[in-house]
N, C-alpha and C positions, 0 to 999 in steps of 0.2 A: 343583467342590463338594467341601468336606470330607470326611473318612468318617462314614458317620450316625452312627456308637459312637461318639463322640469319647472318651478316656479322661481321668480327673479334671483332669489336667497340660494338655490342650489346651483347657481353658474358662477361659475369663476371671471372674476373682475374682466379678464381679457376679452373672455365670452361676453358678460352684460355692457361693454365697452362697443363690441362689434356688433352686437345685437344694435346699442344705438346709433352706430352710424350707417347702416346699412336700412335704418329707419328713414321713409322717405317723407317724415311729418317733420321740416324745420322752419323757424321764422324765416318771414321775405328777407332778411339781412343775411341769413346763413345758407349762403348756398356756395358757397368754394368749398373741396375738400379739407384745407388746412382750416376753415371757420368749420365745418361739420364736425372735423377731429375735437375741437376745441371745447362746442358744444357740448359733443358726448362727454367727454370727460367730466365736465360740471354735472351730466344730468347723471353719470355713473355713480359722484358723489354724494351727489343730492339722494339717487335713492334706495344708499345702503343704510335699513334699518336693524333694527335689534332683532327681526325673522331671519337674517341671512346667519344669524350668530348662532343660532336654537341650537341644540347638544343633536340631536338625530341629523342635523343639514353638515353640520361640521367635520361630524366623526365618518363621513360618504364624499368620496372624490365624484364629481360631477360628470355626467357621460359627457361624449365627446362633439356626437351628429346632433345635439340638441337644434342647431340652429334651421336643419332640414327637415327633423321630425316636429318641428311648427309650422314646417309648408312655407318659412320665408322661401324667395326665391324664385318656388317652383308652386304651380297650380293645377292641381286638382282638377278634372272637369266632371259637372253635372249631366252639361249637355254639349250638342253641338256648337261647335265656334261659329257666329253668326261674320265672322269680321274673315276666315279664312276659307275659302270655297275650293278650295286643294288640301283639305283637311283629310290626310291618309286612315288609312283602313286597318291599316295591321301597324306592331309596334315595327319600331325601326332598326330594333335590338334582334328579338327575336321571331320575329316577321309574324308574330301569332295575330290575329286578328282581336281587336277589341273586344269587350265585354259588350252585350246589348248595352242601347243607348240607356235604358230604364234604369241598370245598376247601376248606373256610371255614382250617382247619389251616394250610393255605399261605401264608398272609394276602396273596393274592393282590389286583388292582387292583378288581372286586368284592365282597371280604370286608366284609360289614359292622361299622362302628367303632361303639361305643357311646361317647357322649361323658358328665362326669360330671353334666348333668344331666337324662338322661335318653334322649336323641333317638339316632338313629342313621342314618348315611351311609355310603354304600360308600368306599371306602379311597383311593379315585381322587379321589372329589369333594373330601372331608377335606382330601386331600393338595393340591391347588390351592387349598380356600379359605385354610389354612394362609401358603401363599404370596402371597394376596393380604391378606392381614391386614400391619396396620401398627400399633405400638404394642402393639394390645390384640390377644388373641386370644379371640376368643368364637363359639357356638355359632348357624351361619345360622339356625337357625329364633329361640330364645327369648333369644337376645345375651349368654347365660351364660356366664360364665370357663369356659373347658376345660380351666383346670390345676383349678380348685377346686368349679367348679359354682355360684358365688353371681354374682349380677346385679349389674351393679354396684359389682364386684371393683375397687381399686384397688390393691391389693400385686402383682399379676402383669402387669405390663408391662415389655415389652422393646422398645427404642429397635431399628427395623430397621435398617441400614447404608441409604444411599439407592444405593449400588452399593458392588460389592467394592473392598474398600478398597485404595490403594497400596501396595506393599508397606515396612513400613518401611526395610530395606534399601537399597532407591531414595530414600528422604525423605535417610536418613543422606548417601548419597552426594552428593547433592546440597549437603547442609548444609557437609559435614564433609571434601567429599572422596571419591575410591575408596579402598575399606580396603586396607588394604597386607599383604601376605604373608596368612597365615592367620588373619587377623582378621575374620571375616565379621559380626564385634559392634561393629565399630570400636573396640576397647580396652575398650567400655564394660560394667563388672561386669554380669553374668548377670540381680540381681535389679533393678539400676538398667535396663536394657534391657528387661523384661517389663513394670516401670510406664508406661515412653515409649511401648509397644508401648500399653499399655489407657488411657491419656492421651489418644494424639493418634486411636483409631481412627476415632473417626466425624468426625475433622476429616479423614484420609487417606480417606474413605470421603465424602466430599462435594470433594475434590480430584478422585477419580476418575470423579466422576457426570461433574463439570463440564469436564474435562478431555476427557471424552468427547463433549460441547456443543460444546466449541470447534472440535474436531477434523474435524466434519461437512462433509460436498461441499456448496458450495453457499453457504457460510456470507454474510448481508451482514454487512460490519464496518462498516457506519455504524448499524448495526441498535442501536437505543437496549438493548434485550435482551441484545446482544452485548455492548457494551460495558459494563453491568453485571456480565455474567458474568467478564468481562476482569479487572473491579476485586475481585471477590472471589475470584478464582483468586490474585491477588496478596497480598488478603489472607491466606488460608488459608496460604499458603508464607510469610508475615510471624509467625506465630502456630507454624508449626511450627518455624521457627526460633529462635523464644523459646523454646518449650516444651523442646527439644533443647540449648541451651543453658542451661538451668536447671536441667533435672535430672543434665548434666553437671556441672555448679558445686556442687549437691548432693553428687555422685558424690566431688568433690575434695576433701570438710571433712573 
């Protein structure tokens, strides 16, 4: 697993994109969605520097929950909520009762999360249903966005990996060959290799699921399932090899 902090450089454009519009610091003229979108976008260009490029942040597909493991969204508590005098006792997951009020600081696996709209769960439950979320991330009791708090939120979605993706590295090699001397880019320019990187992930990233399918004790290969999975194993390596050679050919104008 990644480091929770991921820093600006290890998030993929879509992520540092949603990171800025889910930012609720905008000039008094930007306040519509479609001017928030607009904004981010400038500020995502603006502050891609030569650190997002670095050989170590490149050659690492970026985790996925970054944006909850920052506590956007969702709040932590120290103490008791002065503003809620129906403020519950036990979580609402697993009906355990909170951690003393004293820990609450530690943000320990008891600590109670307030999510934004309204409800609260200890920091354990949170953190599994997090995990078990797919696409949307919303609130076990009343199904409200956690990043925003509205029902029925459609701008805060993130496409889950179906497993950890392949490393590109490995895709290259394959494609391209083992890199020769101290080429662990395989020649190919820093910002050309970071698009290939956010291009093929969740194709690398369904390579590895299935990958992991075929691989099992036991397997029948007359098994009409198997052999399905056979054909889109095939395909996916047909698709990353296009994809690698295009944005190579790209690379060359």
């Amino acid at each position: 697993m990644a480091n929770s902090h991921l820093p600006e450089y290890r998030r993929r454009a879509s992520q540092l994109l949603f990171r800025a519009v889910v930012d609720d610091e905008f000039p008094e003229d930007v306040q519509t969605p479609v001017a928030k979108l607009r904004y981010a976008c400038k500020t995502v260009i603006a502050e891609k520097s030569d650190e997002q490029y670095e050989l170590g942040n490149l050659l690492k597909d970026p985790d996925d929950l970054w944006l909850f493991r920052d506590g956007n969204g969702l709040e932590p508590l120290d103490d008791l909520p002065t503003d809620d005098p129906e403020f519950p006792t036990n979580c609402s997951v697993c009906i355990e009762p909170y951690a003393p009020v004293d820990q609450w600081p530690t943000h320990g696996p008891s600590t109670p999360v307030k999510t934004p709209c309204g409800h609260y769960f200890c920091s354990k439950c949170l953190k599994a249903w997090l995990e078990e979320c797919i696409d949307e991330y919303t609130c076990p009791v009343c199904r409200a966005c956690l990043v925003c708090g509205d029902n029925g939120c459609r701008f805060h979605v993130i496409r889950r990996d179906n497993a950890p993706p392949t490393p590109l590295p490995h895709v290259l090699n394959v494609v391209l060959g083992p890199s020769k001397g101290l080429q662990p880019l395989h020649g190919i320019q820093v910002s050309v290799y970071w698009n290939l990187r956010e291009r093929t992930r969740h194709l690398r990233a369904d390579l590895a699921g299935i990958e992991s399918e075929l691989s099992r004790a036991n397997v029948d290969f007359e098994d009409p399932v198997y052999k399905q999975l056979v054909v889109y194993f095939r395909d996916i390596w047909s698709t990353l090899r296009r994809d690698v050679k295009k944005e190579l050919k790209h690379q060359s104008r």
